[in-house]
KOLDO-434734 format. One line per 2 residues: number of its first residue (from 1); their letters; for each residue x, y, z of N, C-alpha, C. Coordinates in steps of 0.05 Angstrom, whole numbers. Each point is the difference from the previous one (the first is absolute). Example, Ala and Ser with C-alpha at 12.3 -4.5 7.8 and 13.67 -1.06 7.14 Angstrom:
! KOLDO-434734
1	as	264 -114 156 -18 24 0 18 24 0 | -7 21 -14 16 24 1 -15 22 14
//
This chain:
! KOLDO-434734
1	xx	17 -24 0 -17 24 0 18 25 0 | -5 15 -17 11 28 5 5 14 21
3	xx	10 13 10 12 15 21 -27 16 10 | -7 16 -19 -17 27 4 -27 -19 -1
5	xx	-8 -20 -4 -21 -15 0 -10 -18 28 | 26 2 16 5 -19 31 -31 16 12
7	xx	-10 -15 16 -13 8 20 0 20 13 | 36 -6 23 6 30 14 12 23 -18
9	xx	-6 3 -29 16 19 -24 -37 15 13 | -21 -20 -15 -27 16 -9 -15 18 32
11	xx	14 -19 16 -10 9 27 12 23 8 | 26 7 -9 14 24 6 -8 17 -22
13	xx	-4 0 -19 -21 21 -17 -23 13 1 | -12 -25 14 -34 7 13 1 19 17
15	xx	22 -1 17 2 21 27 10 29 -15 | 15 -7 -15 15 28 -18 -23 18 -19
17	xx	-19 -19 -10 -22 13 -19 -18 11 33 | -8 -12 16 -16 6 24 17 25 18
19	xx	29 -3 5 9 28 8 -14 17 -21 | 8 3 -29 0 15 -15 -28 27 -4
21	xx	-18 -27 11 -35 8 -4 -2 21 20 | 15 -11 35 -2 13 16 8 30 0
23	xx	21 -3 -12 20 34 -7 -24 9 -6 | 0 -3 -32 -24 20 -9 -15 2 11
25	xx	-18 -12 17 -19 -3 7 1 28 22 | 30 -6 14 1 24 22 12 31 -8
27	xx	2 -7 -23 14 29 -18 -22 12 -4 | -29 -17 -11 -17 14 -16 -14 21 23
29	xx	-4 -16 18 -17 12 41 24 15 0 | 31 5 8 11 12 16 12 22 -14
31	xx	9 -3 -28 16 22 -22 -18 26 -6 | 7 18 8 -14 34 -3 1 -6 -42
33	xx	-14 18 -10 -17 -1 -32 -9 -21 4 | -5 -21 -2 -19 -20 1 -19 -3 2
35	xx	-13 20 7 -27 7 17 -24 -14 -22 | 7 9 -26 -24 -1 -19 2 -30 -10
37	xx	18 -10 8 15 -34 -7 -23 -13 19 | 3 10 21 -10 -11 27 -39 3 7
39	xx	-5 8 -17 -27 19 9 -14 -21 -23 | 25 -3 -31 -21 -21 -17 -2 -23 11
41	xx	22 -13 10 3 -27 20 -28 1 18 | 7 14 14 -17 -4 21 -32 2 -3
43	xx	-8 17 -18 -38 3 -19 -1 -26 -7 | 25 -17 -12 -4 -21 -24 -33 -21 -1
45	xx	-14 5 -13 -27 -18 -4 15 -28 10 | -7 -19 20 8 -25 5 -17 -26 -23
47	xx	-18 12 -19 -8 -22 -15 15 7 -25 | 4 20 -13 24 -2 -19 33 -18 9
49	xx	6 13 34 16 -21 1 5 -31 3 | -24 -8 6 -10 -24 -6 11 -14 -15
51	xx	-16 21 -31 1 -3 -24 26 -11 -8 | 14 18 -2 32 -2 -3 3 -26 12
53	xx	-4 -7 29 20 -22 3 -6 -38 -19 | -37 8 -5 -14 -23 -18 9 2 -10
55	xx	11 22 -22 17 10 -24 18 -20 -3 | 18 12 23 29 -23 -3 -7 -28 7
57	xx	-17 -6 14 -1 -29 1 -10 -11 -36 | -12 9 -12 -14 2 -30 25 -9 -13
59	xx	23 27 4 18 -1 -12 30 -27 -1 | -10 -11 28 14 -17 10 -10 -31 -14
61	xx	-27 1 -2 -8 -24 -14 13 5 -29 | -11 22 -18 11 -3 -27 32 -4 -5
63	xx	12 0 27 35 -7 -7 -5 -30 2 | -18 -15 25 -7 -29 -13 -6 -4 -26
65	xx	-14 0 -3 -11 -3 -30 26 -1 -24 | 8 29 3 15 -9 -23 31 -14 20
67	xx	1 -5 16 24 -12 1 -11 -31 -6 | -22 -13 14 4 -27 -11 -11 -4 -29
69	xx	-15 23 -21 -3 -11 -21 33 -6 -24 | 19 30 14 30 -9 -8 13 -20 8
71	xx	0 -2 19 22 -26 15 -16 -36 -10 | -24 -3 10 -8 -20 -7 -34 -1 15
73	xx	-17 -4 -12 -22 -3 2 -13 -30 20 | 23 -9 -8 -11 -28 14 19 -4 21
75	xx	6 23 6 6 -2 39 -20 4 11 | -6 -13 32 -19 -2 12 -7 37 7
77	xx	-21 -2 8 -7 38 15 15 10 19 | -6 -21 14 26 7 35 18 6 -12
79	xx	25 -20 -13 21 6 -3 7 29 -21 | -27 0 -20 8 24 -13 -6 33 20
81	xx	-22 -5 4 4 22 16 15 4 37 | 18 -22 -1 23 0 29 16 22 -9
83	xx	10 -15 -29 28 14 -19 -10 35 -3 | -20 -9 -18 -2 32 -12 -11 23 27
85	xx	-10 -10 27 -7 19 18 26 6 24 | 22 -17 -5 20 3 13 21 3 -20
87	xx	0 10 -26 16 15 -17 -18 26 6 | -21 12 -7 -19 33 16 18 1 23
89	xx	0 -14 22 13 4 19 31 15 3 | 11 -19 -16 31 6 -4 7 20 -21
91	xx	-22 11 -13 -4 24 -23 0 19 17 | -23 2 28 0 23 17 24 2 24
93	xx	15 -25 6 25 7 13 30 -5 -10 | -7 1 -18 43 -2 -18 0 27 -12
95	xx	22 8 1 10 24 -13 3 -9 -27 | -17 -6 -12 9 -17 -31 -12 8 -26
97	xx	-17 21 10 -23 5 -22 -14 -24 -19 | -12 -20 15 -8 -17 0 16 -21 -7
99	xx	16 5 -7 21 -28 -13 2 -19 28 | -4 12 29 1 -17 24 -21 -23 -3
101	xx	-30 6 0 -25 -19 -14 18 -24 -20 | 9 12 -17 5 -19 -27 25 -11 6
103	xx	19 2 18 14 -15 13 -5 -27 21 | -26 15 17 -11 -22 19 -16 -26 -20
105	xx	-10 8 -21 -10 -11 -9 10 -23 -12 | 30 7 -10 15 -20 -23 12 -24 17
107	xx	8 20 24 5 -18 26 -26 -24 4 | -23 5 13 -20 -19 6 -10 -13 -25
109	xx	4 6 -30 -7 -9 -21 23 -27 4 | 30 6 6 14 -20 -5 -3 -18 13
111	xx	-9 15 25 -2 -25 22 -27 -14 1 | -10 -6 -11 -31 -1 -4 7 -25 -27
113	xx	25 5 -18 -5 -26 -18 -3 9 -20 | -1 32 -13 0 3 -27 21 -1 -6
115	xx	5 -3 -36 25 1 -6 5 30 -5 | 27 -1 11 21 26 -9 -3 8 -25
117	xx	8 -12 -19 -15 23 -35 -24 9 2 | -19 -17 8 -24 6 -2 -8 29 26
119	xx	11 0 27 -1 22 11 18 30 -18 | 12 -3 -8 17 11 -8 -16 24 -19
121	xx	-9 -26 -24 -20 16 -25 -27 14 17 | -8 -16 13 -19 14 11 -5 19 16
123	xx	26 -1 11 5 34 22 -1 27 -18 | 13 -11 -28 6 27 -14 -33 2 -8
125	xx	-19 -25 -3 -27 16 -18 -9 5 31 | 5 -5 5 -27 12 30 6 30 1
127	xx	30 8 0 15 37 7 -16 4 -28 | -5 -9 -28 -1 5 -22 -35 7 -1
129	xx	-19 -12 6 -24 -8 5 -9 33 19 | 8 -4 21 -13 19 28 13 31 -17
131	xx	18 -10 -5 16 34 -15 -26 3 -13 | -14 -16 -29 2 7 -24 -32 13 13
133	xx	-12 -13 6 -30 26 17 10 27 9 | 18 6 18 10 31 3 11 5 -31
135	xx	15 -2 -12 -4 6 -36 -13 2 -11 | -18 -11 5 -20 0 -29 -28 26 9
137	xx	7 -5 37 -22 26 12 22 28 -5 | 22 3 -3 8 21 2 -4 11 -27
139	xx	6 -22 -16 1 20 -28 -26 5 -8 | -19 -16 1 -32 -2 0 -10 33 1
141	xx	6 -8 33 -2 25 16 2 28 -7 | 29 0 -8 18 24 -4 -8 16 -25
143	xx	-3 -26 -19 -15 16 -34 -25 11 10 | -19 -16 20 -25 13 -5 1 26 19
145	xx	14 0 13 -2 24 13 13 24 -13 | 26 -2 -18 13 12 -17 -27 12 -19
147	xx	-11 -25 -7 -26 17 -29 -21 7 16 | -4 -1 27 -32 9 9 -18 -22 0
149	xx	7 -21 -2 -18 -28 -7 -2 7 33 | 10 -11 20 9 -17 24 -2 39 23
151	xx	-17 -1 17 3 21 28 27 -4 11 | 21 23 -7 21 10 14 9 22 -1
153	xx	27 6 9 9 21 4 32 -4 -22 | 13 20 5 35 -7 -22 -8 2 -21
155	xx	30 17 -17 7 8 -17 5 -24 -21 | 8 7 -21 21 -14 -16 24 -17 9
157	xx	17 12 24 22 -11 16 -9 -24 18 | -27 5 17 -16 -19 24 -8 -16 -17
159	xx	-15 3 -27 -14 -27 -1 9 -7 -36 | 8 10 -15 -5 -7 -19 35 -28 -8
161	xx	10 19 11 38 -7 14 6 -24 5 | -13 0 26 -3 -22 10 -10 -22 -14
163	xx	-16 1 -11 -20 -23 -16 23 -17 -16 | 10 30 -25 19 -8 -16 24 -25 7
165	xx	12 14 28 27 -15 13 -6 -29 8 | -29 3 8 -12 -30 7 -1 -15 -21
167	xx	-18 12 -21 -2 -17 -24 27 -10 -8 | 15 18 -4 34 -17 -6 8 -14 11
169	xx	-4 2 25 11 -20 20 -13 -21 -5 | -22 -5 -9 -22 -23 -1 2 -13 -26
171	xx	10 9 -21 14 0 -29 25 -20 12 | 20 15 11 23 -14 8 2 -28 9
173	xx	-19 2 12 -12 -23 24 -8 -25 -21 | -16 11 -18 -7 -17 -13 28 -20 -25
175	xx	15 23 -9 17 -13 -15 23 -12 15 | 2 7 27 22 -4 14 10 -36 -1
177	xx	-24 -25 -3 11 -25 4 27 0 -28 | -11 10 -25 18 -3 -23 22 6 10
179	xx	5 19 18 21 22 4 17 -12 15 | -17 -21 26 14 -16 20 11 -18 -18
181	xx	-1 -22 -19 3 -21 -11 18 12 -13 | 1 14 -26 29 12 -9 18 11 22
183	xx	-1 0 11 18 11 21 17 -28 11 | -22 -16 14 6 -26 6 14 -19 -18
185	xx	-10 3 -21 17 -16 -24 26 6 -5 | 13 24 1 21 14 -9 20 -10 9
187	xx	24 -15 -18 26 -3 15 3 -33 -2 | 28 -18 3 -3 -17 -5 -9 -15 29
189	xx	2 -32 1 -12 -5 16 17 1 29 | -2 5 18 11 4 35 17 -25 12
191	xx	14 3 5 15 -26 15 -11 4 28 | -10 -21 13 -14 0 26 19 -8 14
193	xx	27 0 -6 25 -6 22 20 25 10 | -6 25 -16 0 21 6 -19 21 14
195	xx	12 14 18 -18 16 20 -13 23 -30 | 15 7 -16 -17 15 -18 -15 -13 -18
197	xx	6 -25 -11 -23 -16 -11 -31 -6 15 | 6 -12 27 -20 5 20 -12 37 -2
199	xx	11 11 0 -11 26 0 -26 7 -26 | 17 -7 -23 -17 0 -18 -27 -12 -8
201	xx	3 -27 16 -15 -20 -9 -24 14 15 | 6 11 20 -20 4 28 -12 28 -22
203	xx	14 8 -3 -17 29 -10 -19 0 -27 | 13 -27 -13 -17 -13 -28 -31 -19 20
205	xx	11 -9 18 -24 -16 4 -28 22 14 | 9 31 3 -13 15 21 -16 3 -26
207	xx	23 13 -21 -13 4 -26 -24 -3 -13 | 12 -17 1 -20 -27 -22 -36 -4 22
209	xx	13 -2 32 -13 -2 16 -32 31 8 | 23 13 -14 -24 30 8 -17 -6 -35
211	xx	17 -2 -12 -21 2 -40 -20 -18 2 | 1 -21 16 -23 -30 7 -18 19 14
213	xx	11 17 18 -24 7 27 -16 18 -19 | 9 25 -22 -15 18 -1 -18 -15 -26
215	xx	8 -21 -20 -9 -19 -8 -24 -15 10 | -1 -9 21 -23 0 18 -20 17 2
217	xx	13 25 18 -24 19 7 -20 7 -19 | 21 1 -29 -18 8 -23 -11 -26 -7
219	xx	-4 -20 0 -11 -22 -5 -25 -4 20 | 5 5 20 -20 9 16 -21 17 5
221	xx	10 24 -7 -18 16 -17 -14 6 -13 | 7 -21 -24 -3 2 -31 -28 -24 8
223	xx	10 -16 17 -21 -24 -4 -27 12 26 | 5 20 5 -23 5 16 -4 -9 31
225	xx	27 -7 6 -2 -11 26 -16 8 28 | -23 -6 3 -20 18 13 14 4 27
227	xx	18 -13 18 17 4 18 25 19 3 | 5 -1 -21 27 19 -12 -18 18 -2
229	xx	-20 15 -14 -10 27 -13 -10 6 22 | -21 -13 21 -21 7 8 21 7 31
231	xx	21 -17 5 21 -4 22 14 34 -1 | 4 2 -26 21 25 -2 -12 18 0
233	xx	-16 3 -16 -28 25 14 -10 14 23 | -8 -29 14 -12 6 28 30 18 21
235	xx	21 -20 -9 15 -2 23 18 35 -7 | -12 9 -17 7 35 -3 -19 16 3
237	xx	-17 -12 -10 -34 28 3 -7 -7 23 | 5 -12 21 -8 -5 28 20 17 19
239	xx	21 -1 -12 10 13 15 -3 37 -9 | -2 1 -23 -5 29 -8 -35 9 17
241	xx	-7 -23 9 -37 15 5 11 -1 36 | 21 -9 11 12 7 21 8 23 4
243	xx	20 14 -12 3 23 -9 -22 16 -4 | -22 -1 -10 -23 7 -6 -20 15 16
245	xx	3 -29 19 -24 -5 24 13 21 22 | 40 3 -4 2 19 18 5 28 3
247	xx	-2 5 -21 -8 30 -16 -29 0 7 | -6 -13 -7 -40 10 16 -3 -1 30
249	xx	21 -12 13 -4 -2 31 3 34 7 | 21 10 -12 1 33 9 -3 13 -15
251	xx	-8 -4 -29 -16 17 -4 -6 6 -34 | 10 9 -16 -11 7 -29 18 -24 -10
253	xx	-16 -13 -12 14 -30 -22 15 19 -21 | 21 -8 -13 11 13 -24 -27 -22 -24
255	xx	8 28 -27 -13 -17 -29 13 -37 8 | -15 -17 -21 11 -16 -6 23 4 -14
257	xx	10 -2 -15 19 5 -21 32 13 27 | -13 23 8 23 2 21 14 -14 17
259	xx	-18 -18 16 0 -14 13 10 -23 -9 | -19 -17 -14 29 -15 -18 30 3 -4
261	xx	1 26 -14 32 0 -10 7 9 22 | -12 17 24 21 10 20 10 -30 10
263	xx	-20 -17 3 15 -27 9 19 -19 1 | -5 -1 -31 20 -12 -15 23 13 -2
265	xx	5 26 -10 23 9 1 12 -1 29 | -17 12 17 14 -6 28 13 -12 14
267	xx	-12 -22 -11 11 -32 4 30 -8 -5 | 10 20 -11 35 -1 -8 10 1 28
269	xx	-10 18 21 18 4 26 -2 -22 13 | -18 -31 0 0 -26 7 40 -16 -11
271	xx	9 17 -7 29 -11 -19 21 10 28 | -9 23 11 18 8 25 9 -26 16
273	xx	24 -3 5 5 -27 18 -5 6 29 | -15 -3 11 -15 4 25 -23 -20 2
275	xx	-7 -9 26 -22 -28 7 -24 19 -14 | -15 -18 -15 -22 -1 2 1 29 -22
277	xx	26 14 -6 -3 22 -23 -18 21 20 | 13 7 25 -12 16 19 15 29 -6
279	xx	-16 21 -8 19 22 0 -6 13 -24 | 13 -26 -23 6 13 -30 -28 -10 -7
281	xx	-10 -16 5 -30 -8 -9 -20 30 3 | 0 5 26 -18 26 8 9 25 -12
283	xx	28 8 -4 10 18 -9 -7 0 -25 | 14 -30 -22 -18 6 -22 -24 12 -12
285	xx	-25 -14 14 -25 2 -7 -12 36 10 | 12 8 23 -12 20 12 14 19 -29
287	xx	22 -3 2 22 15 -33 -21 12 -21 | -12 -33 -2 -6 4 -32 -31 3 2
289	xx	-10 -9 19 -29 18 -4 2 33 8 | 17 -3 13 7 37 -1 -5 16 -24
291	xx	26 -13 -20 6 4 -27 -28 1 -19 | -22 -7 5 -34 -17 -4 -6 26 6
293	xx	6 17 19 -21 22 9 -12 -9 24 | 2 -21 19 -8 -6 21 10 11 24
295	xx	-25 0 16 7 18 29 27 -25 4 | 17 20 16 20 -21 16 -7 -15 33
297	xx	-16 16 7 -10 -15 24 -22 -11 -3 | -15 -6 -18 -19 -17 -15 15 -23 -10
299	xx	18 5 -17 13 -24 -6 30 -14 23 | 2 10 19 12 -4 12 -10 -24 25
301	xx	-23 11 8 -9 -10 21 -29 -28 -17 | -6 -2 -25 -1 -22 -7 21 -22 -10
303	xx	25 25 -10 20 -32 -7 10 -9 28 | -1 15 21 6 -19 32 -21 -22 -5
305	xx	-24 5 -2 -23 -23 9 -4 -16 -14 | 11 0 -21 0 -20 -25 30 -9 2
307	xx	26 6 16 24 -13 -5 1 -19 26 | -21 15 26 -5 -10 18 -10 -37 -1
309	xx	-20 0 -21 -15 -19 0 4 -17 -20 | 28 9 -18 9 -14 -20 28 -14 9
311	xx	8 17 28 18 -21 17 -5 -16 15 | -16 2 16 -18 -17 19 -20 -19 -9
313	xx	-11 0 -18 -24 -20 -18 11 -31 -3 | 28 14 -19 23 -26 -13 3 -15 26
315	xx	7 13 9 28 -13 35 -25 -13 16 | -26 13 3 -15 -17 14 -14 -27 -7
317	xx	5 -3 -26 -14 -16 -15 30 -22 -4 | 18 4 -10 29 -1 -7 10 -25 23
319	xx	-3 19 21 18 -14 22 -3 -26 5 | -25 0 9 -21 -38 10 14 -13 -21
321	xx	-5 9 -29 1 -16 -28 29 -10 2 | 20 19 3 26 -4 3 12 -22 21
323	xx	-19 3 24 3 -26 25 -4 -20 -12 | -31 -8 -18 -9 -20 3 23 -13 -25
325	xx	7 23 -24 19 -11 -17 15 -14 2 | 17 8 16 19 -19 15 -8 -29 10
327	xx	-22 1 5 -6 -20 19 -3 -23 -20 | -22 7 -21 -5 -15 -23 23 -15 -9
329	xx	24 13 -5 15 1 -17 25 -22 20 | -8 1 20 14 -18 24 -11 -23 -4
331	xx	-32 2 -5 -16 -24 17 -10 -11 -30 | 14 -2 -19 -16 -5 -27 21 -2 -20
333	xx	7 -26 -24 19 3 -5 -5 5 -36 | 10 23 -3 1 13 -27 -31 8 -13
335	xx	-9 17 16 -34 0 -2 -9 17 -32 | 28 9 -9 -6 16 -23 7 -20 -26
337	xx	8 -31 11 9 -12 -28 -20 -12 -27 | -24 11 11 -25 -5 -17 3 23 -30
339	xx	19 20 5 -1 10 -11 28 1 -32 | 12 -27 10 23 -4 -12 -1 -7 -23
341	xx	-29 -10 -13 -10 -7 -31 4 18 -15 | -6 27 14 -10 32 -14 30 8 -5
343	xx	16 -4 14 33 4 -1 12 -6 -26 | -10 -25 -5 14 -11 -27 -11 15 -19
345	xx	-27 10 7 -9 16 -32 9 19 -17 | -2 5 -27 19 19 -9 -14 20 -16
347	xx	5 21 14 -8 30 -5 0 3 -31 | -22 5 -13 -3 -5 -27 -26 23 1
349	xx	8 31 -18 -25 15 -5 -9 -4 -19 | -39 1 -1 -5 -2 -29 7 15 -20
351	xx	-6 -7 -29 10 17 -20 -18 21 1 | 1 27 -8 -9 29 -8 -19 -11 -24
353	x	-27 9 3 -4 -4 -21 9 36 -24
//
């Protein structure tokens, strides 16, 4: 098991995200300007915040979903949702910008009996899958709000920009397996008795190993995978109506269209290496709905109650899942090897018509 994955690693994080809550918590009551920070907190409607926290539990199921329609369908429920609610978990306490989740996961995937290629391809479509819903809403988004289709706020720079950089990126994304494989191919073949032959071989097999995964995702896609689509969906617009629900707790909801992209874009300060993306997460989002035309203590004091309940939701749900994981995975031998048929299969997209 990984280091940062140990028991007393997650238990010393839990206390570090729980100091963390407390600071703020005593900054927002004790720090002079604050006042107007403190006054939305404290009015907050308690059934919008409700809302929010159903939200994230919403949002917590659609990371099930699409995690076992990627990984394998014909793992049992328990075990899929142990993994995927104690990867939420380890998303809200590793400094990893989620890569901690998709670490715990490859971990209990191996130990569980899948095969290693097969985790491998699949880790990249699952990052490839959950991405491609924030893509496809940003640029969506961004044109219609750019032409007036879609209620928002931003210029040419806020929304039309953005869309563009996404779409490329999502272009990229798409041609990138060709890109891995010529890459991978290049050069003669590696002597595995050399530390630089080993080097190579490892970086050909990652290769080859990421062009299979995004190969997938889009195969997945393409075929309509109601778990994958319906998984990647939920597990973003649940959390955006979190966000939502807590902008209405204190007070004027932004347009749709704002609200969206302030999200999404915001979502870059989750990359800060800090637990749980505490800090650069809030700073982001408060940033860029600023940039929106949004009150700052309007959007300040809902992205608390929505980062509040987007740390705590995971971890409460996360943790048990993470106990009992273990336990399974003690008391059960290779519970994921039902899925070792699907392993051998080979990633083959249909033709275009």
């Amino acid at each position: 098991m990984p280091d940062d994955l140990h028991p007393r690693h997650l238990a010393l994080r839990v206390l570090e995200v729980a100091a963390i809550i407390a600071v703020v918590a005593i900054a927002i009551t004790a720090l002079p300007g604050l006042g107007e920070l403190k006054d939305r907190l404290s009015n907050a409607d308690p059934v919008w915040i409700v809302a929010s926290a159903g939200a994230e539990v919403g949002s917590c199921v659609g990371y099930l979903l699409v995690f076992r329609a990627t990984f394998c369908s014909r793992m049992s429920w328990g075990l899929s949702y142990d993994i995927a609610m104690a990867e939420q978990a380890a998303n809200s306490l590793l400094p990893a910008g989620g890569a901690g989740g998709l670490a715990l996961g490859v971990w209990a995937l191996r130990e569980a009996g899948m095969p290693t290629a097969h985790i491998a391809r699949r880790t990249v479509a699952f990052f490839v899958i959950t991405s491609a819903a924030n893509f496809f809403a940003l640029i969506v988004v961004g044109i219609g709000v750019f032409l007036g289709i879609i209620a928002g706020k931003g210029g040419f720079v806020l929304t039309l920009v953005p869309a563009l950089i996404t779409a490329f990126g999502a272009l990229l994304a798409g041609l990138s397996p060709r890109l891995f494989r010529a890459l991978g191919n290049r050069g003669s073949e590696a002597d595995r008795k050399t530390f630089g032959g080993r080097v190579r071989l490892t970086l050909r097999a990652w290769l080859h190993a990421g062009a299979d995964g995004v190969d997938t995702a889009i195969l997945l896609l393409r075929s309509h995978s109601a778990g994958a689509i319906v998984g990647s969906f939920s597990y973003m617009a649940f959390d955006i109506a979190a966000l939502g629900f807590g902008f209405a707790a204190v007070g004027h909801v932004p347009s749709f269209g704002t609200l969206v992209l302030g999200y999404l874009i915001g979502q870059i300060g989750n990359l800060v290496p800090l637990p749980g993306g505490i800090g650069g997460t809030e700073g982001a989002l408060v940033g860029v709905f600023a940039l929106y035309g949004v009150n700052v203590s309007d959007a300040a004091a809902a992205v608390l109650i929505y980062r509040f309940f987007q740390l705590v939701i995971p971890a409460v749900l996360g943790a048990p899942a993470y106990v009992l994981l273990r336990r399974r995975l003690m008391r059960e031998d290779k519970p994921a090897s039902v899925c070792a048929p699907i392993a051998t299969e080979v990633v083959k997209l249909p033709a275009r018509s």
